[in-house]
N, C-alpha and C positions, 0 to 999 in steps of 0.2 A: 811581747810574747803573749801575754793574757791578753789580748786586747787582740789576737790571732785567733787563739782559742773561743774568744765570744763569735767574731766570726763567725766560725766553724759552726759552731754549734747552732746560731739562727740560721745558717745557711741548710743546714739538714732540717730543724723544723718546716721550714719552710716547703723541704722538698716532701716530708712525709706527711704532715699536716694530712694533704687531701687521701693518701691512704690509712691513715689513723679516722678520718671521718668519718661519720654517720654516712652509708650512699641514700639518695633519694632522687631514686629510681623513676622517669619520665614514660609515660608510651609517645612511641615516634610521631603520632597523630594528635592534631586538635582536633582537624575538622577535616569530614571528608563526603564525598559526592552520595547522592541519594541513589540506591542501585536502577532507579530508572535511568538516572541521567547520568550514570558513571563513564559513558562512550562516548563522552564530549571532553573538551578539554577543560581543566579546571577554573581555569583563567574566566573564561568565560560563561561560568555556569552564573544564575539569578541566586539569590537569597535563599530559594523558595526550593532549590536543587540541592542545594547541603545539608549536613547535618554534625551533631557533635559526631566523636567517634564514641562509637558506643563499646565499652568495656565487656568482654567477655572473661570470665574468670571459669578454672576449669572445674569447678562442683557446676557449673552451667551447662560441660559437655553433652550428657546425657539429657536434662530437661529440653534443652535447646537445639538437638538434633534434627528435629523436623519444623521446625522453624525457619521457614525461605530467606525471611531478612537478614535473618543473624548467619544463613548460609553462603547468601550470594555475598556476604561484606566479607569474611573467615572462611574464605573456599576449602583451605587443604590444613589438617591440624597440626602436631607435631604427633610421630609416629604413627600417620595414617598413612591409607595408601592413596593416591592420584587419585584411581577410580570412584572412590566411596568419599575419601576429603576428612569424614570424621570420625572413621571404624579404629579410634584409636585401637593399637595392640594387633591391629592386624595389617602391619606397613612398619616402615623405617625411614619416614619423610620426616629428616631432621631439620624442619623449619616451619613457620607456619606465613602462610600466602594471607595476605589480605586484599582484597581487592577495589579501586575507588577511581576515580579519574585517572587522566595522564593528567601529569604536573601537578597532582597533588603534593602540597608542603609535606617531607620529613624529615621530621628534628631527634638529635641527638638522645638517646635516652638516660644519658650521665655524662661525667667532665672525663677528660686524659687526651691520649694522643690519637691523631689518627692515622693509621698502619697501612693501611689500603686505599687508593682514591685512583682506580683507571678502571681501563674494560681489559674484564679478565675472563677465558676461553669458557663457555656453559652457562657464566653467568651474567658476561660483558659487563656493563656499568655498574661495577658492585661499590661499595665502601665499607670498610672492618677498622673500627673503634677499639683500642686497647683502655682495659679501664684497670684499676687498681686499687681494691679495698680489702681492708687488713688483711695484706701483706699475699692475697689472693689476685692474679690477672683473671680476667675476664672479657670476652671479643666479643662485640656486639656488630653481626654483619646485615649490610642491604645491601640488596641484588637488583637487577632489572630497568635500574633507573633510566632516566631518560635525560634528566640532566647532574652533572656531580660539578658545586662550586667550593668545594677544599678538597688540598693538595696532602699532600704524605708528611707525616709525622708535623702536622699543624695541630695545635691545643685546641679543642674546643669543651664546650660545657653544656647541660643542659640544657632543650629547647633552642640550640642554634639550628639555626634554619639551613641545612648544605647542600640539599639536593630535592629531585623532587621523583613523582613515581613516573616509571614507563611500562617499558614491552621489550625491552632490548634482549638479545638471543633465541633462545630457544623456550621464551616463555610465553603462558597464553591468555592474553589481552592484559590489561593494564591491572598491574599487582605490586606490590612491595612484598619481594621476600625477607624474611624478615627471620634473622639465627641468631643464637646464644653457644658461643663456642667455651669449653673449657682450653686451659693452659695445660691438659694435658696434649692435647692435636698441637702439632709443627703447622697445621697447613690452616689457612684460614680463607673465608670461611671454610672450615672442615667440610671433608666429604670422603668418602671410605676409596681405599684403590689397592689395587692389590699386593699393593707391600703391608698395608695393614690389615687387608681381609682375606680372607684364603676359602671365599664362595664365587662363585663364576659372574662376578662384576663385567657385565657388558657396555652397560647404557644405565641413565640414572634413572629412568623411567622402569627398567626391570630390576633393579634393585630397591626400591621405594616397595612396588607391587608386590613383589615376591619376598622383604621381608631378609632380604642378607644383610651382611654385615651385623646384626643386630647389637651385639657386645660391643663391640670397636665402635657405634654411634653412643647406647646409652654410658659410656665412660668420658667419650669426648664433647657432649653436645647435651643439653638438658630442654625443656617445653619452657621456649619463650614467655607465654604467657602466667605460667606459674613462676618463674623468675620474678618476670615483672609486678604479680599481684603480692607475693613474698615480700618484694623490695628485698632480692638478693639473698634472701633468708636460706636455702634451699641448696645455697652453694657457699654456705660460710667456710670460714678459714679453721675452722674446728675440726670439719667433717672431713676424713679423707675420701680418697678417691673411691675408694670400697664404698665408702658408704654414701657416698653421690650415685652412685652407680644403684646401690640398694633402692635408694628412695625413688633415683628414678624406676625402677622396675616398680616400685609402689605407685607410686604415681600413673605408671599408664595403666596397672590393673584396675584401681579406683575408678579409671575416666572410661572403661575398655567398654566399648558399643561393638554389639556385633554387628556384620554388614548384611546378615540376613533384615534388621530393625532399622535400615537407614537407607533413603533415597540416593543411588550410584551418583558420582561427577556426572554422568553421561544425560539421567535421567533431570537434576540438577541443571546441566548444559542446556537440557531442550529447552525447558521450562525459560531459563534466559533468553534463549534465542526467539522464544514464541511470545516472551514479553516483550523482547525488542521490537517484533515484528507488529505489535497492536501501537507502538509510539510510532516507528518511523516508515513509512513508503519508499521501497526501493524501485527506480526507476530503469527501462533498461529502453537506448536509444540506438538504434543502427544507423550508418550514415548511406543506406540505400534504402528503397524504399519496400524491399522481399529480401528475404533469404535466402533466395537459389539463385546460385552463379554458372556459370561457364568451369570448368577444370582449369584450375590453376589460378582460377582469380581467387582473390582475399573480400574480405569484409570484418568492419569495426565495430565492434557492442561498446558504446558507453555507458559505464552503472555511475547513478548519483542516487541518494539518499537523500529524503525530507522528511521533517520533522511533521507533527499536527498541524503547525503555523505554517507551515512551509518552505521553513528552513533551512538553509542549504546545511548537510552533515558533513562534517571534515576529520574524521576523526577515527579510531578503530574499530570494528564490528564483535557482537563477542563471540564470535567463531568464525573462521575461515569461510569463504564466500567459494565455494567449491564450483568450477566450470567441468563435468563431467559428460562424457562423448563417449556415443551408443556403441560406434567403433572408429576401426581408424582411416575413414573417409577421408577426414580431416582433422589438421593440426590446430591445437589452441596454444595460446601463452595472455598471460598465464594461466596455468588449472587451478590455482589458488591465490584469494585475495582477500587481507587482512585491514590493509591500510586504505582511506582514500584521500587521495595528493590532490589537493588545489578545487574539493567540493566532487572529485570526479575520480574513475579508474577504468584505462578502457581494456578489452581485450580482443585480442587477434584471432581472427581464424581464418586460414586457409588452406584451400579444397587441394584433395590431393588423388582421390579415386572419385571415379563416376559413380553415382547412383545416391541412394537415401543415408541421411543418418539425421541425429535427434540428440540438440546437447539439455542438458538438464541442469541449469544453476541451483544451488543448495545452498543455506548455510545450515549445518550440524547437517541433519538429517528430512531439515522441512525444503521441501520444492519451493521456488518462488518464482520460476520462469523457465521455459520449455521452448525449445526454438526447433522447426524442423526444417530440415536443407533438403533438397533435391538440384544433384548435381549432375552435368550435365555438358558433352562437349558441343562447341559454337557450333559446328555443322548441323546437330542433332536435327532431324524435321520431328516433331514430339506432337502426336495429334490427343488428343483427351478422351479417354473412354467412359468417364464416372461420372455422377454428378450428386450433390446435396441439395436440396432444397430446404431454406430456413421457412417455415409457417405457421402461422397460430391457428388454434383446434377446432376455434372457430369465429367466422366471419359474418357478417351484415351483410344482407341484400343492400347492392348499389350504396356502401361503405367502401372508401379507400383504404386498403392494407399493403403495409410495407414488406419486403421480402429480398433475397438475395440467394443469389445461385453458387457455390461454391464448386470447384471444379474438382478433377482428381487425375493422374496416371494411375492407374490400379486404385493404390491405397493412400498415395502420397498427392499431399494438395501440390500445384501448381503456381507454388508464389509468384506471380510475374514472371513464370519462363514463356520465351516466347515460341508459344506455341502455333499451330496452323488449323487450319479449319473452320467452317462457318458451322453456325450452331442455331437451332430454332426454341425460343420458348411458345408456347400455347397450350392452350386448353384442348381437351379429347372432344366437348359438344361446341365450341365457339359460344361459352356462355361467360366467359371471364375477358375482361379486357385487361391490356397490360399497358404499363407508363414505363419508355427507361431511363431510369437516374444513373449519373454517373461523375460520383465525385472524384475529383484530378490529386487529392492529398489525403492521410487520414483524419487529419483535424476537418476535413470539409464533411464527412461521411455524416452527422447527426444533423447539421442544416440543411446540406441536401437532401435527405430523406425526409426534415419535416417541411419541405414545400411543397405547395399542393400542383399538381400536372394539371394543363388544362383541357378542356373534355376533347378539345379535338389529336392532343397526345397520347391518347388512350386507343389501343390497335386490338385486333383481334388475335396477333401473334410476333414475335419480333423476332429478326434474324440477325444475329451478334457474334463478333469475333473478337480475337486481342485487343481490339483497337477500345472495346466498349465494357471492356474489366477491370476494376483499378485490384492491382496484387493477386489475389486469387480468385477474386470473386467478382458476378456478375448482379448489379445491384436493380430493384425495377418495383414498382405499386402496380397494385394489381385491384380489380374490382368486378363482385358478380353482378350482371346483368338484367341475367331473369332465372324464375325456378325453376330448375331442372334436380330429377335423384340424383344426377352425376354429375362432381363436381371435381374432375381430374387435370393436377397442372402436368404437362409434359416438356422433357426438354429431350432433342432430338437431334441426331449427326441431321446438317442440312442437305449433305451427297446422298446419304445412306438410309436416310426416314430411318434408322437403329435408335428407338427410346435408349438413351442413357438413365432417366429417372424418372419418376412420376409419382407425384403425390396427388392421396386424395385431400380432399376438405371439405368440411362439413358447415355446411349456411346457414346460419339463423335469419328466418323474416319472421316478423312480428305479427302478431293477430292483427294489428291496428290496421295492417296494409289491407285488410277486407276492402275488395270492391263495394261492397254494400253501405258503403259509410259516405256520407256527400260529400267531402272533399279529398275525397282520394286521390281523385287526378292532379290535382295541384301537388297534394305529397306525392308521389310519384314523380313528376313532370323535376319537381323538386332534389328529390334525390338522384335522379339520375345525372342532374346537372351539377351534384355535388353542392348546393347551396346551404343544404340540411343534411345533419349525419341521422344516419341509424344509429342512434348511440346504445341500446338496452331494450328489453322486450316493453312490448307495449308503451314504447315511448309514445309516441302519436294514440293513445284512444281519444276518443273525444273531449272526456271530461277532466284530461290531463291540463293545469293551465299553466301558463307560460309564467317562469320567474325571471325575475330581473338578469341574471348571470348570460340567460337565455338568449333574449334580446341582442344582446352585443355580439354574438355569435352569429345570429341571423345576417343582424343589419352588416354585419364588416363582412362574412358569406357574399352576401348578393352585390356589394358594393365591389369585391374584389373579381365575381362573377362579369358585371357590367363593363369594369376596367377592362378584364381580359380580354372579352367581344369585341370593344371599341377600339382597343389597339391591334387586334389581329385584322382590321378591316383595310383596305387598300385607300379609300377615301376617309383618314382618320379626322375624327373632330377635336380638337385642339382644346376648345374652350370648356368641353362636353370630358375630356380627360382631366383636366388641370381642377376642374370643379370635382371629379369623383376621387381624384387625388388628395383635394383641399375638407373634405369629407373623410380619408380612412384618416390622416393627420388629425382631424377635431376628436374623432371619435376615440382616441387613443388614453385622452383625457376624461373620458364618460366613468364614473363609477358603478357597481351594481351588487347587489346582494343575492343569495345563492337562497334565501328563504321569503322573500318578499314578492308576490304574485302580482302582474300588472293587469291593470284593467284596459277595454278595449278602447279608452278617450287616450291615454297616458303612452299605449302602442303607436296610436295614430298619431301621436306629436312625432315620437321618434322615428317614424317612418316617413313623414312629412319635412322633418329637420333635416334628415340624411340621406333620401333617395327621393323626394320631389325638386329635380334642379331647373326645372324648368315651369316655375310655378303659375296659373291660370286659375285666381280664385271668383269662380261665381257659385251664384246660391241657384241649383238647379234642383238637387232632392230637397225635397222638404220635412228631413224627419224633425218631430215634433218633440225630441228632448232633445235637441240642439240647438244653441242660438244660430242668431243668422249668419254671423262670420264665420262659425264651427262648420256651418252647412255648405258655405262659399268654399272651406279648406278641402272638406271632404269630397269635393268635387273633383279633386283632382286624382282620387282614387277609384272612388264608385260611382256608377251612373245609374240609368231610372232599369238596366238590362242588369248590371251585375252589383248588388247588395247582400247582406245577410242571407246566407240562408235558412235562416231559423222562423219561427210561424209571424215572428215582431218586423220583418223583415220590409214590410212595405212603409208602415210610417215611421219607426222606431231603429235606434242605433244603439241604444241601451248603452251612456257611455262609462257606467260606474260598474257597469257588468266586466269580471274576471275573464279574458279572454285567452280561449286555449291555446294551444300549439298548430292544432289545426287550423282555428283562425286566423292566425298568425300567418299562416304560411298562405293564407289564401288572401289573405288583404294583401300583402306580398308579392303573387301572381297578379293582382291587377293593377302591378302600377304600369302608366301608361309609358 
């Protein structure tokens, strides 16, 4: 019988032990995501993307209110509203949101049982911790989660690890909500309804905001993070309910921020979203190659996300990816996107009325892509009446410039509908010639426009239909010919001579082109065969000299010049191509400097190395600062008719002499 009694008695220490104990109180977090990198999954984040959790304690409230870091980690406080997050005293958000990765680890914040482990209706994957310390219960609840690994009324303690954070219900991007319930609430975690509140409870977003319930939460529910900095103090077993309720009322008047002194969730939001937007490149790809369809046909937007690296993103955005539509033309699904599955998320649209509309993807409030439709039934015959011309302000005499015709129905571009009619581009004096480009893909659009057309692709006017527009637009190089005040592009119905458009443009030629200057006709002769650009005023004066960078431009100019001639010929030279071939290939490897001036000995190498292919060296001029083999090379440029023409010109070749641009282009012209 005493030997019952001992029993007995260890068996009850045993059991109250741990509420006779000291608690020592845990926060749910070690460690969590940096709020750059919080939109990735935890798992995966580097070293260099975490951080401790940083402890906010609530005398911090008020200092720490505009503070972004400490805002985007503690989004919504206790007794604040959604909208403001930390206007404590003016809301009834009985919990506080913290925000950090998905699958961020969190642990238990004391020992006892656990009461709650499933997905329960608003807060889905929740868990509620019953704890017990002198002689006082108290519920520690988490909501949201993404994964929960303990079951119901399983012992846990301290720092065990059981779940981790998500997004689950009706929450917004990845948070751990996080409550301190009294044992005075039956329901856990507590939330007000209207057997215990008698203010017009709808939704828990208007109750938060607007501030009901308030008595029935501060009796049942205390601020998390003063529990936790307390260590439980706050809610002793001494104090009654009265005076839990008291302190709480002290408590939030202490911490109470008005919402006039504090940046809204909204404004908070964008700033998130506008930070996301500087780390990751949202990508948006269609599986056609326009946007206007036929009535009733569909088309697919794939969105994928990268990072700086180029990352594939898998993971949630921190606000809804909104697909919003100008009207209801056409159908989307879905109009809103949170998540992306598998690196990707696509969405549907199909047309449902004829005519324009315009979707507008967003997330929060910032644009990030704009698509416009023109819809249209299969019969339609749809002729073009508008036109755009893309041009720069201003242009070089006998310079190549790139340009592109965009089309329109009224006001609405013509993505690849297929349209009818022939169309003319030209100039108003026939002073501009035109090249047409036309790339078959959009990745092909930047290579084909930087290749150069050659001089006999160049027309005085082109007539172009569907056939010769990739999407909407008609793509084409253009080049002025000679001076004229009127420099007008025109593009014209080809049935109806009706200008659709017309721009003017304004041509720069340079002082240097003065006929009075002795090598003009070379420069001239020169530019118009595209060998040499007009690149800047006064490029060509005389006393302009030629640098290194320079050189390489000429020599691969006139070598790609000579190739083109050679292979558009009927009777082509094989040996004569394969050597001017074997030539741009060498040169490819030339080095050259952008400050370094050549002289006129050091030109003639490089002009002798890469455009004399058919070499005949004899000593026929005799200029008198060149040796005798220098004299035999030079032969194959200049003879006793065409030399220098400067006053040294008869015996002398001056070869240590800085040779200009002019010169340049003129030793150039006489290779044989």
């Amino acid at each position: 019988m005493k030997k019952n009694k001992i029993i007995i008695i260890f068996s009850l220490l045993i059991f109250f032990i741990p509420i006779l104990a000291k608690a020592e109180f845990v926060y749910p977090f070690k460690e969590i995501s940096k709020s750059d990198c919080r939109f990735e999954n935890f798992d995966t984040l580097s070293k260099d993307c975490k951080k401790d959790f940083p402890i906010l304690h609530t005398a911090d409230y008020k200092k720490l209110k505009d503070d972004y870091n400490y805002r985007r980690v503690y989004t919504v406080l206790w007794w604040a509203t959604y909208d403001y997050g930390w206007d404590v005293w003016y809301g009834s958000h009985q919990w506080v949101d913290i925000a950090t990765s998905e699958w961020t680890p969190i642990y238990a914040i004391w020992d006892w049982t656990v009461k709650i482990a499933w997905e329960m209706t608003g807060r889905w994957k929740a868990v509620v911790i019953e704890h017990q310390v002198n002689w006082r219960k108290i519920y520690s609840n988490y909501a949201h989660m993404s994964k929960i690994w303990v079951v119901s009324w399983q012992t846990v303690k301290a720092w065990d690890l059981i779940w981790k954070v998500g997004h689950t219900w009706n929450s917004y991007g990845n948070h751990l909500h996080f409550q301190i319930d009294l044992d005075t609430s039956t329901i856990h975690p507590y939330y007000p309804t209207k057997l215990t509140c008698s203010d017009p409870v709808w939704n828990e977003m208007t109750l938060v905001n607007k501030w009901y319930c308030r008595d029935d939460l501060l009796a049942k529910t205390v601020d998390p993070l003063a529990f936790l900095e307390s260590n439980w103090a706050i809610v002793s077993a001494t104090k009654t309910i009265s005076q839990i309720k008291t302190d709480n009322i002290k408590q939030v008047e202490e911490t109470k921020i008005a919402q006039k002194t504090i940046l809204s969730r909204a404004e908070i939001q964008k700033m998130e979203v506008e930070q996301f937007l500087k780390n990751y490149k949202i990508n948006f790809e269609i599986n056609k190659l326009y946007t206007n369809l036929a009535l009733w046909d569909s088309l697919k937007i794939t969105i994928n996300i990268k990072d700086r690296f180029w990352k594939a993103y898998n993971w949630t955005t921190p606000d809804y990816i909104n697909v919003i539509k100008s009207n209801s033309n056409l159908t989307v699904f879905p109009e809103k996107i949170l998540i992306l599955e598998n690196w990707q998320r696509d969405i549907v649209i199909n047309w449902v009325k004829k005519w324009n509309s315009v979707i507008d993807i967003k997330i929060w409030s910032v644009s990030v892509k704009k698509f416009d439709f023109f819809i249209y039934w299969k019969t339609d015959v749809i002729y073009w009446n508008k036109a755009w011309i893309w041009w720069d302000k201003w242009v070089w005499l006998w310079d190549k410039t790139s340009s592109r015709v965009v089309i329109y129905k009224d006001n609405t571009r013509l993505i690849s509908v297929p349209y009818s009619g022939k169309y003319i581009l030209k100039s108003r004096n026939d002073n501009i010639l035109f090249c047409l480009k036309q790339p078959k893909i959009e990745k092909e659009i930047d290579s084909v426009m930087a290749t150069k057309c050659k001089p006999e692709d160049y027309k005085k006017s082109i007539i172009f239909d569907i056939n010769n527009t990739f999407q909407w637009t008609f793509y084409f190089d253009y080049k002025v010919i000679w001076s004229n005040k009127s420099y007008v592009i025109n593009v014209l119905n080809w049935k109806t001579n009706k200008i659709l458009w017309e721009k003017k443009i304004e041509i720069y030629a340079s002082k240097d082109l003065d006929k009075k200057y002795v090598y003009y006709e070379e420069i001239y002769k020169f530019l118009k065969a595209w060998i040499v650009e007009n690149k800047t005023t006064n490029y060509f004066q005389p006393d302009k000299s030629l640098i290194q960078s320079d050189w390489l431009i000429f020599i691969n100019n006139i070598l790609n010049y000579l190739l083109s001639a050679e292979e558009s010929k009927s009777n082509k030279d094989s040996w004569k191509i394969t050597k001017l071939k074997l030539a741009l290939y060498s040169l490819q490897n030339e080095k050259s400097s952008r400050s370094t001036n050549l002289t006129r000995k050091q030109f003639f190498d490089l002009v002798y190395k890469y455009l004399i292919l058919n070499k005949k060296d004899l000593e026929i001029i005799k200029y008198l600062d060149l040796t005798s083999d220098y004299r035999a090379k030079v032969w194959n440029i200049f003879n006793q008719n065409n030399t220098w023409k400067d006053k040294f010109w008869a015996k002398y070749f001056q070869p240590d002499k800085e040779i200009t641009r002019w010169e340049a282009v003129y030793m150039l012209s006489l290779i044989k």
